[in-house]
PDB file of N, CA, C, O and CB in Angstrom:
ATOM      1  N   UNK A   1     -42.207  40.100  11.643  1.00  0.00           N
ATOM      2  CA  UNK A   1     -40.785  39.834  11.765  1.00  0.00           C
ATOM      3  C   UNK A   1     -40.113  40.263  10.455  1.00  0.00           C
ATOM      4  O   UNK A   1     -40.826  40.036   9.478  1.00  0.00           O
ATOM      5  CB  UNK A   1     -40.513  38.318  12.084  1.00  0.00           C
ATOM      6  N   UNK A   2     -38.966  40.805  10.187  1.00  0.00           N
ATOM      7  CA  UNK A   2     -38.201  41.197   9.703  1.00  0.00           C
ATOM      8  C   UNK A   2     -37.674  40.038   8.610  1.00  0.00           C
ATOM      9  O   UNK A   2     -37.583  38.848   8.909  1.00  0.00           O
ATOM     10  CB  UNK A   2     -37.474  41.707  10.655  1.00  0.00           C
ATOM     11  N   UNK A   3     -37.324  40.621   7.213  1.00  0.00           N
ATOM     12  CA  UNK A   3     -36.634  39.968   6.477  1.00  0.00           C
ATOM     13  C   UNK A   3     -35.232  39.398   7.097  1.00  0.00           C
ATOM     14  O   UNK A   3     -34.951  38.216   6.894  1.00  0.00           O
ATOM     15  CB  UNK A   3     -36.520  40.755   5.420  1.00  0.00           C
ATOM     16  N   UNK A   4     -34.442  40.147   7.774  1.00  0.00           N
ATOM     17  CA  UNK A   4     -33.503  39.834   8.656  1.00  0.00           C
ATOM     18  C   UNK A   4     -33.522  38.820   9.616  1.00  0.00           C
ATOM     19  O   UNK A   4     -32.653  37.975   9.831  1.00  0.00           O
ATOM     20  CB  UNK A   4     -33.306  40.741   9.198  1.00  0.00           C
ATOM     21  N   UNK A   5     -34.657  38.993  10.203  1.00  0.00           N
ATOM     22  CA  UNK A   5     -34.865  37.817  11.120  1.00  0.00           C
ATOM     23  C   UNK A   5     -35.397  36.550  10.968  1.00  0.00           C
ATOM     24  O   UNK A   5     -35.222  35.540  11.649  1.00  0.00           O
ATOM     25  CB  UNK A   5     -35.477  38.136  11.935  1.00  0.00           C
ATOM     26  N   UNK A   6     -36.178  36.770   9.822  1.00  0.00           N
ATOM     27  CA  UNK A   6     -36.287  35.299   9.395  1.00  0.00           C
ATOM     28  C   UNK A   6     -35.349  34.648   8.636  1.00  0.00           C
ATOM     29  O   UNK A   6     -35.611  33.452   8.509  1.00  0.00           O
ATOM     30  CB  UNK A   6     -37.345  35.097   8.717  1.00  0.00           C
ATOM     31  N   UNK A   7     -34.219  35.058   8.017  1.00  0.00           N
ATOM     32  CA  UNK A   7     -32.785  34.778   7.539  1.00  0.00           C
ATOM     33  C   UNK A   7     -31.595  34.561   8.627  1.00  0.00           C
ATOM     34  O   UNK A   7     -30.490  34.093   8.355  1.00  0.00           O
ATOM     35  CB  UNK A   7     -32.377  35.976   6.666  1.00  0.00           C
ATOM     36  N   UNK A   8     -31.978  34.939   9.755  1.00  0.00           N
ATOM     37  CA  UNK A   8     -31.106  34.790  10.581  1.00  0.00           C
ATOM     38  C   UNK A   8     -31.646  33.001  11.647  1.00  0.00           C
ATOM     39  O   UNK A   8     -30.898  32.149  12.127  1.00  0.00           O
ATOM     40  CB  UNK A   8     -31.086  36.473  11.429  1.00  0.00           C
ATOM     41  N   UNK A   9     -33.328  33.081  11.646  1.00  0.00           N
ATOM     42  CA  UNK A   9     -33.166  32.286  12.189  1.00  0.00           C
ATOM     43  C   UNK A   9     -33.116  30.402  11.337  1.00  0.00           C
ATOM     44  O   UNK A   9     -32.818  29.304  11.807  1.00  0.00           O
ATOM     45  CB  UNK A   9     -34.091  32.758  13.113  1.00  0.00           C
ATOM     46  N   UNK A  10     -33.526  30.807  10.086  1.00  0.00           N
ATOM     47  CA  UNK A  10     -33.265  29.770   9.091  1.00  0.00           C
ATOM     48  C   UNK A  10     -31.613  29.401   8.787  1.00  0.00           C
ATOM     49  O   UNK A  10     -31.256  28.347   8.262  1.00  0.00           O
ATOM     50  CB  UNK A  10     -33.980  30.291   7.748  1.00  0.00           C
ATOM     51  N   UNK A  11     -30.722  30.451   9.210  1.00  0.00           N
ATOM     52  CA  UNK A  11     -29.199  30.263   9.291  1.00  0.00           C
ATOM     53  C   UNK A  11     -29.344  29.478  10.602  1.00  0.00           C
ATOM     54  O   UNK A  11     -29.198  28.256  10.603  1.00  0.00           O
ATOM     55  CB  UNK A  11     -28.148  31.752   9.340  1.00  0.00           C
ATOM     56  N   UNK A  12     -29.563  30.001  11.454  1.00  0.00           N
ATOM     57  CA  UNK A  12     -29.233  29.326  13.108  1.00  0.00           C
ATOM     58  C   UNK A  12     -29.775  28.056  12.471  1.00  0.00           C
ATOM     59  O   UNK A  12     -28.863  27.303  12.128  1.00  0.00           O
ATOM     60  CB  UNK A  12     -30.228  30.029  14.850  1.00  0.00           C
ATOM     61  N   UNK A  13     -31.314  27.485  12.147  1.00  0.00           N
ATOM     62  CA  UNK A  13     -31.703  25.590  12.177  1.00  0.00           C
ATOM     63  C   UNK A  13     -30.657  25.201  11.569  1.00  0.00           C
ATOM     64  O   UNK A  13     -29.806  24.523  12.146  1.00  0.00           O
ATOM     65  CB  UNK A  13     -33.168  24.844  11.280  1.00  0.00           C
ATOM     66  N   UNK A  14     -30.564  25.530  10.441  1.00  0.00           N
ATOM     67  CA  UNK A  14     -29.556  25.195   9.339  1.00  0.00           C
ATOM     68  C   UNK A  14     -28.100  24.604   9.852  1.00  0.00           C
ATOM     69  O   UNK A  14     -27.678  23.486   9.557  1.00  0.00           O
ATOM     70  CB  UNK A  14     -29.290  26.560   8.499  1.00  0.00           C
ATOM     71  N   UNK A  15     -27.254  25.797  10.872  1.00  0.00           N
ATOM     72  CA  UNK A  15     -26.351  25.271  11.742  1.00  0.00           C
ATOM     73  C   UNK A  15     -26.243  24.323  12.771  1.00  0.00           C
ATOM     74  O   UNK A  15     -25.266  23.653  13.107  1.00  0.00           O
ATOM     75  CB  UNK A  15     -26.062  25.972  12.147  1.00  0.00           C
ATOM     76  N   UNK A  16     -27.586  24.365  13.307  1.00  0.00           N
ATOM     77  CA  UNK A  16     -27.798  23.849  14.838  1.00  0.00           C
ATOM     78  C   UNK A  16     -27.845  22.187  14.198  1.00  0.00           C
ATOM     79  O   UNK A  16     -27.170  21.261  14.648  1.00  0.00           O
ATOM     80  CB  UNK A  16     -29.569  24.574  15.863  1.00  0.00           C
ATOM     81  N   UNK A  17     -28.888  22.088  12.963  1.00  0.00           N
ATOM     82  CA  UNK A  17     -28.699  20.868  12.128  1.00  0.00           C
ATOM     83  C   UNK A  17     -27.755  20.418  11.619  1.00  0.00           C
ATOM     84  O   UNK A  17     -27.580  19.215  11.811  1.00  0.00           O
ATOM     85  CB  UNK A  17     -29.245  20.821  11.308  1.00  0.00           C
ATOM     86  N   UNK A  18     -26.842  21.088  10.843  1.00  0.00           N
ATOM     87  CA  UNK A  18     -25.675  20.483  10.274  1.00  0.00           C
ATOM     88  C   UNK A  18     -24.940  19.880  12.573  1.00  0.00           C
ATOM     89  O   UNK A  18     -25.206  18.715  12.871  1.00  0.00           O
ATOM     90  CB  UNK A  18     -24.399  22.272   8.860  1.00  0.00           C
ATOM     91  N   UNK A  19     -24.589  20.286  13.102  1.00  0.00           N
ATOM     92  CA  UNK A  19     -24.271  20.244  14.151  1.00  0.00           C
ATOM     93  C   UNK A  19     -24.317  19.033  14.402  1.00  0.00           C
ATOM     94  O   UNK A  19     -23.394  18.226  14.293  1.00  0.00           O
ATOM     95  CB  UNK A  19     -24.799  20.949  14.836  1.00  0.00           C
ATOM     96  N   UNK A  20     -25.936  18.747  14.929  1.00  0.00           N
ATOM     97  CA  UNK A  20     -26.577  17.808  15.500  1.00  0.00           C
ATOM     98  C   UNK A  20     -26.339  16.327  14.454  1.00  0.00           C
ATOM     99  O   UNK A  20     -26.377  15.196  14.939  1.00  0.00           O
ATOM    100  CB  UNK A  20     -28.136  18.386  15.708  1.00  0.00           C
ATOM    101  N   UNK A  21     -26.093  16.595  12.949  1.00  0.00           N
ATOM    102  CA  UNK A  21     -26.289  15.329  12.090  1.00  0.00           C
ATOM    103  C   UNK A  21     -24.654  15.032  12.452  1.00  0.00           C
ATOM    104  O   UNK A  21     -24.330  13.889  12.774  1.00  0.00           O
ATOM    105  CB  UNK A  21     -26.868  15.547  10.167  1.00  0.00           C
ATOM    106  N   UNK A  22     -23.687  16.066  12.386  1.00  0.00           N
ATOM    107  CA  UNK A  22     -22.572  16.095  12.403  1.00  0.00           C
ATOM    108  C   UNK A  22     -21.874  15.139  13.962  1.00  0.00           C
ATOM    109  O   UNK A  22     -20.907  14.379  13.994  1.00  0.00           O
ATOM    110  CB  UNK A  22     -22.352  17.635  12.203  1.00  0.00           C
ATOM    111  N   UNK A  23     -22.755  15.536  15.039  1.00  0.00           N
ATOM    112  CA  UNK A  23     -22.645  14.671  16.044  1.00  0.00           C
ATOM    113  C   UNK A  23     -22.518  13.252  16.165  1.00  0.00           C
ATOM    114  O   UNK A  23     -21.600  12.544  16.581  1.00  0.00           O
ATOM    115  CB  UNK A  23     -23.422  14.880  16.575  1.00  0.00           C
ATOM    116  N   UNK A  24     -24.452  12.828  15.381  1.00  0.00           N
ATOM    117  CA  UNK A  24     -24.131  11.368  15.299  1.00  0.00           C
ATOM    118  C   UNK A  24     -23.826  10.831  14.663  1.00  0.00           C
ATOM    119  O   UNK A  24     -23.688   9.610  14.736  1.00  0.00           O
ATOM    120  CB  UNK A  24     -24.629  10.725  15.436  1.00  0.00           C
ATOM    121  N   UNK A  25     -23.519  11.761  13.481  1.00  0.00           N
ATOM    122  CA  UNK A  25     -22.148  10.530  12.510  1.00  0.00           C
ATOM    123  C   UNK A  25     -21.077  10.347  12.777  1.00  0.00           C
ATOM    124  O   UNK A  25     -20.419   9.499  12.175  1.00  0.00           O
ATOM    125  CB  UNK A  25     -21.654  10.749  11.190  1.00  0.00           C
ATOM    126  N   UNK A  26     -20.461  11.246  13.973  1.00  0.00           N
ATOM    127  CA  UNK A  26     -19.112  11.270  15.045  1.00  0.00           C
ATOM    128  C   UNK A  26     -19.124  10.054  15.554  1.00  0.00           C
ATOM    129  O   UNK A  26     -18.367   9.105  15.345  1.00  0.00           O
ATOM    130  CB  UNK A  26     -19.105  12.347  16.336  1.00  0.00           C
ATOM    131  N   UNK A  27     -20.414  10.201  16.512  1.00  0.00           N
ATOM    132  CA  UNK A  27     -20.976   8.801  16.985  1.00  0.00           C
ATOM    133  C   UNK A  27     -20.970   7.287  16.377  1.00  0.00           C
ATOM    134  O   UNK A  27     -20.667   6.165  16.783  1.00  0.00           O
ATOM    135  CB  UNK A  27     -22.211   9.022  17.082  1.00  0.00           C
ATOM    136  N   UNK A  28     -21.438   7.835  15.261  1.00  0.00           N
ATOM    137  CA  UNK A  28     -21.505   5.954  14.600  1.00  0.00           C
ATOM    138  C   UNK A  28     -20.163   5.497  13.755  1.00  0.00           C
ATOM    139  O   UNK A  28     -19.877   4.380  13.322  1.00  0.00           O
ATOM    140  CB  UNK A  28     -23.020   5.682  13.191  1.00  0.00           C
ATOM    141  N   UNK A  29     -19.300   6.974  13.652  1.00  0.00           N
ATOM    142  CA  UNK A  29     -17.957   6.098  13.201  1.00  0.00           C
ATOM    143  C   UNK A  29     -17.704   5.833  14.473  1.00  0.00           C
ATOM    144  O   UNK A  29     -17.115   4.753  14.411  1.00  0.00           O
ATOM    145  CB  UNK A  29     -16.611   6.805  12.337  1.00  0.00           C
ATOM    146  N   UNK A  30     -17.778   6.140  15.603  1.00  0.00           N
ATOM    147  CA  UNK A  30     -16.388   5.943  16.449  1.00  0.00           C
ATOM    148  C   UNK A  30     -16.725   4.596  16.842  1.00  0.00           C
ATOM    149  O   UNK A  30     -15.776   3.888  17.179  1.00  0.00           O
ATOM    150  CB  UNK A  30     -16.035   7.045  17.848  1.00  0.00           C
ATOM    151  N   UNK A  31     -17.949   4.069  16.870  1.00  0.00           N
ATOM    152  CA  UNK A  31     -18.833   2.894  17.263  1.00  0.00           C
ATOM    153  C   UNK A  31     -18.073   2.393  16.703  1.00  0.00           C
ATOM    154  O   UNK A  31     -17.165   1.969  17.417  1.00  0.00           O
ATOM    155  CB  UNK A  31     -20.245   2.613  17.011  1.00  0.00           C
ATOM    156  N   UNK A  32     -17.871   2.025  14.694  1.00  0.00           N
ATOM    157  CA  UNK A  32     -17.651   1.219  14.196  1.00  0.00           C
ATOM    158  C   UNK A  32     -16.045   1.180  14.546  1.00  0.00           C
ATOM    159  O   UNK A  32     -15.589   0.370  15.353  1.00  0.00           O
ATOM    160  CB  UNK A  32     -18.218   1.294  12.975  1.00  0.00           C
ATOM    161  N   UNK A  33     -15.231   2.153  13.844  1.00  0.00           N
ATOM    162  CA  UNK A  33     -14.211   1.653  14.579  1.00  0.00           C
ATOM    163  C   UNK A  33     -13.903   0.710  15.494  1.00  0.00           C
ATOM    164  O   UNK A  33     -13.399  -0.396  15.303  1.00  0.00           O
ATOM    165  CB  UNK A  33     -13.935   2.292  14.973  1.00  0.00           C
ATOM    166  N   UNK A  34     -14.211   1.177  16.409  1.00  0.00           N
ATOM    167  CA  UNK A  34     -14.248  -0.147  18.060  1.00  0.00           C
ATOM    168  C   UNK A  34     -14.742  -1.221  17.504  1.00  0.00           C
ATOM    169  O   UNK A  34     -14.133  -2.290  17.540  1.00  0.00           O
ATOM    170  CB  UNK A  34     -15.464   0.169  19.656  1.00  0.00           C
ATOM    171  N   UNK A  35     -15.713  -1.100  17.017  1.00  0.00           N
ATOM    172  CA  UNK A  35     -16.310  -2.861  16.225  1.00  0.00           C
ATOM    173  C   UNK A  35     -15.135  -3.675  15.925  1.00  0.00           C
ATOM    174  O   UNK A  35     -14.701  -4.772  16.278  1.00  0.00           O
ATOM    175  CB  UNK A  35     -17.217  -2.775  14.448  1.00  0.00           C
ATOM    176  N   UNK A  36     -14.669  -2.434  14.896  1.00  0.00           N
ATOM    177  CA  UNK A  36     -13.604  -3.223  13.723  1.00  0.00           C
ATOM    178  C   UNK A  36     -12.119  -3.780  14.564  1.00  0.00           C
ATOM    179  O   UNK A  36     -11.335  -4.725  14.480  1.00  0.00           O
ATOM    180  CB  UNK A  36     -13.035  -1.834  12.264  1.00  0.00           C
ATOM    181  N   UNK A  37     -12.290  -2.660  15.323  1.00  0.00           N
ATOM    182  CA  UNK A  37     -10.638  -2.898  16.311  1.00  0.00           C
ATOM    183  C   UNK A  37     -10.817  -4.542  17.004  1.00  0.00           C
ATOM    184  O   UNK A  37     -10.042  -5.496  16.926  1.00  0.00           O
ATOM    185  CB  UNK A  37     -10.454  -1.374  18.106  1.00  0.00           C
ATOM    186  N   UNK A  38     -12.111  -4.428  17.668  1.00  0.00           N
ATOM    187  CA  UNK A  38     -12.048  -5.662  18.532  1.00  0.00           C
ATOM    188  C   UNK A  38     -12.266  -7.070  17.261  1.00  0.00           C
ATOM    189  O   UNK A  38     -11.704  -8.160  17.374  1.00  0.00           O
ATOM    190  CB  UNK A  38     -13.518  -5.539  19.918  1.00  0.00           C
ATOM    191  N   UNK A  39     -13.258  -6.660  16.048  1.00  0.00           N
ATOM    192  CA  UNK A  39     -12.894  -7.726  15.082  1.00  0.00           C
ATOM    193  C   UNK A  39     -11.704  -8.162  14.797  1.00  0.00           C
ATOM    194  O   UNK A  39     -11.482  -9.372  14.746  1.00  0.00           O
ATOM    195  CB  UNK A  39     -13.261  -7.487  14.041  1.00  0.00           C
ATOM    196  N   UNK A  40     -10.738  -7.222  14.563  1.00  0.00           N
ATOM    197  CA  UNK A  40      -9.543  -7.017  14.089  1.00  0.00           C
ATOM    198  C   UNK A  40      -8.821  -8.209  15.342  1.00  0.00           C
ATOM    199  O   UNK A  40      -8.809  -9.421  15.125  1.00  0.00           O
ATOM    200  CB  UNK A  40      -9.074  -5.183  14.059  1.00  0.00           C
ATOM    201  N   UNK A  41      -8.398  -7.735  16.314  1.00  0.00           N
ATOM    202  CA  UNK A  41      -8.016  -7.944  17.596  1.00  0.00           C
ATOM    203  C   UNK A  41      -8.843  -9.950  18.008  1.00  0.00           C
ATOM    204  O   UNK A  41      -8.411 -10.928  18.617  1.00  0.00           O
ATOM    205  CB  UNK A  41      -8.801  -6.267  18.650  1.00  0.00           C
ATOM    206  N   UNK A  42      -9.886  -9.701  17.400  1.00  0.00           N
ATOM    207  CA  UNK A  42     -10.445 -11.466  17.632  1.00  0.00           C
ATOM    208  C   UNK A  42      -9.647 -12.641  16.918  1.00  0.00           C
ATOM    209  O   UNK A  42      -9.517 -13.792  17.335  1.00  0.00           O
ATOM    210  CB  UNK A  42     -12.087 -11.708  16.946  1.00  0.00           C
ATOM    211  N   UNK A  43      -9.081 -12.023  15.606  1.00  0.00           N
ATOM    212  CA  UNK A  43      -8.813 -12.319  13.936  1.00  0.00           C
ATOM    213  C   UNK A  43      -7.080 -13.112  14.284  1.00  0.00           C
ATOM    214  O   UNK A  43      -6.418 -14.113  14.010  1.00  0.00           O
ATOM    215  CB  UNK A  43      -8.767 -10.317  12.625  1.00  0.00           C
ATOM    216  N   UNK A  44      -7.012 -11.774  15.095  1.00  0.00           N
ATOM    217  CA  UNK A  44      -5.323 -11.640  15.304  1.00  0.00           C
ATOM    218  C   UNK A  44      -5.132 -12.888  16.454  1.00  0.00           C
ATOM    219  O   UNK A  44      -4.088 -13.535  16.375  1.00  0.00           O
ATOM    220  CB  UNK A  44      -4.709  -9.782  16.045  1.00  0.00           C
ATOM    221  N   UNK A  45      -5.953 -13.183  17.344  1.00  0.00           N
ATOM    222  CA  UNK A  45      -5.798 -14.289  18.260  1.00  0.00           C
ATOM    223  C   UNK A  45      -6.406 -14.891  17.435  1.00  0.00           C
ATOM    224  O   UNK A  45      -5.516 -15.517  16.860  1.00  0.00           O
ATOM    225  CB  UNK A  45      -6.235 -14.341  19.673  1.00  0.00           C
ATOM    226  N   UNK A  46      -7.628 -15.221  16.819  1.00  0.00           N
ATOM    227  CA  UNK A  46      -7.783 -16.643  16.133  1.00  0.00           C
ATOM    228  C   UNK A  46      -6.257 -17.092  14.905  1.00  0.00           C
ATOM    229  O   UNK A  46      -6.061 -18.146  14.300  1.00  0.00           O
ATOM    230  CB  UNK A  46      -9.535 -16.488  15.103  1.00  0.00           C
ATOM    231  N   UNK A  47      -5.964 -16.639  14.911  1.00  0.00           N
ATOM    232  CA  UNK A  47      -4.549 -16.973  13.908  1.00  0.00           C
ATOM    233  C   UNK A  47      -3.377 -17.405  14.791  1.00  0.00           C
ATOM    234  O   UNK A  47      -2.567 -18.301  14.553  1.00  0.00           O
ATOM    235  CB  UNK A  47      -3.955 -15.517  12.989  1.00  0.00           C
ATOM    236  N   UNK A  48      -3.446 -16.517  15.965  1.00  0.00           N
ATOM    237  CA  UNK A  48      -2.302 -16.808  16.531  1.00  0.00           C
ATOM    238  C   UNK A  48      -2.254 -18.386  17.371  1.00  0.00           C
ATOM    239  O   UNK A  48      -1.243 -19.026  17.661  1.00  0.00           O
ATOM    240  CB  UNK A  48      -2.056 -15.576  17.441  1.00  0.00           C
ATOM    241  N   UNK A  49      -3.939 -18.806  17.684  1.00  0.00           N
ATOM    242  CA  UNK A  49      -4.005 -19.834  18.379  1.00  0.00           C
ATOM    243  C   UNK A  49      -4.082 -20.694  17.084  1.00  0.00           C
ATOM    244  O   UNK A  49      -4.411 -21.817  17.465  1.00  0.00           O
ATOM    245  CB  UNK A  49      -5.124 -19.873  19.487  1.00  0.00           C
ATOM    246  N   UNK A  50      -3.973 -20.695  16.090  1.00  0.00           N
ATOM    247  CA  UNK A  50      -4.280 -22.165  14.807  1.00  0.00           C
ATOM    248  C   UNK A  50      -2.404 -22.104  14.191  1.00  0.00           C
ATOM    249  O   UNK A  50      -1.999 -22.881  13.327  1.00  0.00           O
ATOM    250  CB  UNK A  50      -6.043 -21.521  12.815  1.00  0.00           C
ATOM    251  N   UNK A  51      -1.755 -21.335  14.670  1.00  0.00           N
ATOM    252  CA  UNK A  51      -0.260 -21.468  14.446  1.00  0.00           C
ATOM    253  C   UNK A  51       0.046 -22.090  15.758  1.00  0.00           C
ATOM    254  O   UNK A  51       1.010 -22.856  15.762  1.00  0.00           O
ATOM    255  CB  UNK A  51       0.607 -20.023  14.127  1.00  0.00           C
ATOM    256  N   UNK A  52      -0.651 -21.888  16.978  1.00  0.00           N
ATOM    257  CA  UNK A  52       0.039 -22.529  18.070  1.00  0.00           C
ATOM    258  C   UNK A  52      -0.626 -24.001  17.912  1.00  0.00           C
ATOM    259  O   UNK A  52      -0.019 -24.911  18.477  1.00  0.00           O
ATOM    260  CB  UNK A  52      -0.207 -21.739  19.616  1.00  0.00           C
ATOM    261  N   UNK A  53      -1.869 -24.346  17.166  1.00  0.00           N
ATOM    262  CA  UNK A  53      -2.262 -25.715  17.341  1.00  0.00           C
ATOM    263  C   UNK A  53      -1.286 -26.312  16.524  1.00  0.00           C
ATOM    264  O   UNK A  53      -0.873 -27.439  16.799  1.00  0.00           O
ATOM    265  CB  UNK A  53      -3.725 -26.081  16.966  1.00  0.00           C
ATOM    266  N   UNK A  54      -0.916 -25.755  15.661  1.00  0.00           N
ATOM    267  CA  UNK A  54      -0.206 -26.496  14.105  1.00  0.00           C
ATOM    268  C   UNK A  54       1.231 -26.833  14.888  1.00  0.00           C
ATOM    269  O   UNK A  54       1.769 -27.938  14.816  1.00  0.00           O
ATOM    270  CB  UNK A  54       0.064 -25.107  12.316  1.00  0.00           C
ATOM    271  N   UNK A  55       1.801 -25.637  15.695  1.00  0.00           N
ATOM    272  CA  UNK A  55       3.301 -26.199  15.981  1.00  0.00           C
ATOM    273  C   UNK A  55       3.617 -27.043  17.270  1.00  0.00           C
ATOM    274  O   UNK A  55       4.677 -27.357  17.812  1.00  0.00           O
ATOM    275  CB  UNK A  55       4.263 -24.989  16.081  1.00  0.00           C
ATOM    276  N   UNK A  56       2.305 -27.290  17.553  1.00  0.00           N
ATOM    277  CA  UNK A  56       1.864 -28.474  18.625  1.00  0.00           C
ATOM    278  C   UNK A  56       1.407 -29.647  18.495  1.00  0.00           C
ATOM    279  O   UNK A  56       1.160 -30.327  19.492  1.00  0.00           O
ATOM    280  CB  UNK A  56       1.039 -28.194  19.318  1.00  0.00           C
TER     281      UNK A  56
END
């Protein structure tokens, strides 16, 4: 095989990898996000129900 071709296919892993890592770190922010939203979103009703106990 060719100097060429073994440079070409060490470019292709190289890409196909950055790709693939690039995927599931797409993946595990978008996870966390949603985590944080629905934390966020739990936070926002636990406050809102300890102002409704207080003005009750």
């Amino acid at each position: 095989m060719s100097e060429w071709g073994i440079a070409l296919i060490a470019a292709g892993s190289a890409i196909l990898g950055s790709i693939t890592t690039g995927f599931f770190a797409w993946k595990a922010g978008h996870r966390q996000a949603e985590g944080a939203e629905a934390a966020g979103q739990a936070q926002a009703q636990a406050l809102i129900s300890t102002v409704q106990a207080t003005l009750a």
